[in-house]
C-alpha angles and dihedrals in degrees: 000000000000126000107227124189119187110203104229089209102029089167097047107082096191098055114079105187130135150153123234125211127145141236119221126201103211104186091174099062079032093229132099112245131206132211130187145143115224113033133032135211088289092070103096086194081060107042094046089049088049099038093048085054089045097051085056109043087056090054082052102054091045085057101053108025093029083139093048123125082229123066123173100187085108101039111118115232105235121196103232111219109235141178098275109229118241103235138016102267116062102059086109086060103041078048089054101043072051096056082048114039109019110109088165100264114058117046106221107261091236110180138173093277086043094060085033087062092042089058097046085048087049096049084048102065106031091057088043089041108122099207095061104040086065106058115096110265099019098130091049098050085056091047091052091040089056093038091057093045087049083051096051094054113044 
């Protein structure tokens, strides 16, 4: 399984957005599959992202296991049909339920309350995490994160 980002401005340097899906090389069923959440094979901004790592990733695996009993430079990329998110904004969590959940039959049923607990799991163990609570001005950065977003929504 391999974690893509495509970059939505890739010429604008200021502007940071992107969209995550992810690419899995099933060498049971012998294809490469793609998930994502937002678009489908019919997306011409998808399909020319995915098929460039493909590509690739074929010329990869030659290289380096050019003597393998498994070769992919034949396996067909299929689009996965998946549950379509409801916003912008969710597709890294929909790619990581992916990562998690995908065994190359049943698509991971994500809804709203699944991203809703991601996000509270998330939350978790990035404020326990030890690391950064070490780090100077770790508190503060929290306080002025939850401050903005207060901010945002009144």
């Amino acid at each position: 399984m391999f974690p893509m980002f495509q970059e939505l401005a890739p010429h604008d340097r200021h502007d940071k957005c992107g969209h995550h899906y992810a690419v899995c090389l099933d060498l049971k069923n012998r294809r490469i599959e793609v998930l994502d959440s937002i678009r489908s094979e019919a997306d011409a901004d998808l399909t020319t992202h995915a098929e460039f790592f493909i590509k690739n990733l074929k010329e990869t695996w030659n290289r380096h296991y050019e003597h393998s009993k498994v070769q992919i430079r034949h396996f067909p990329t299929e689009y996965v049909a998946t549950v379509k998110q409801g916003n912008t904004t969710d597709c890294g969590f929909h790619a990581l339920e992916y990562f998690a959940k995908w065994e190359g039959r049943i698509v991971p049923a994500i809804t709203d309350a699944t991203v809703v607990e991601l996000r509270k799991i998330c939350t978790w163990n990035w404020l326990t995490n030890e690391d950064f609570n070490k780090r100077s001005g770790a508190r503060e950065f929290v306080e002025e994160a939850v401050k903005q977003v207060i901010k945002k929504y009144k």
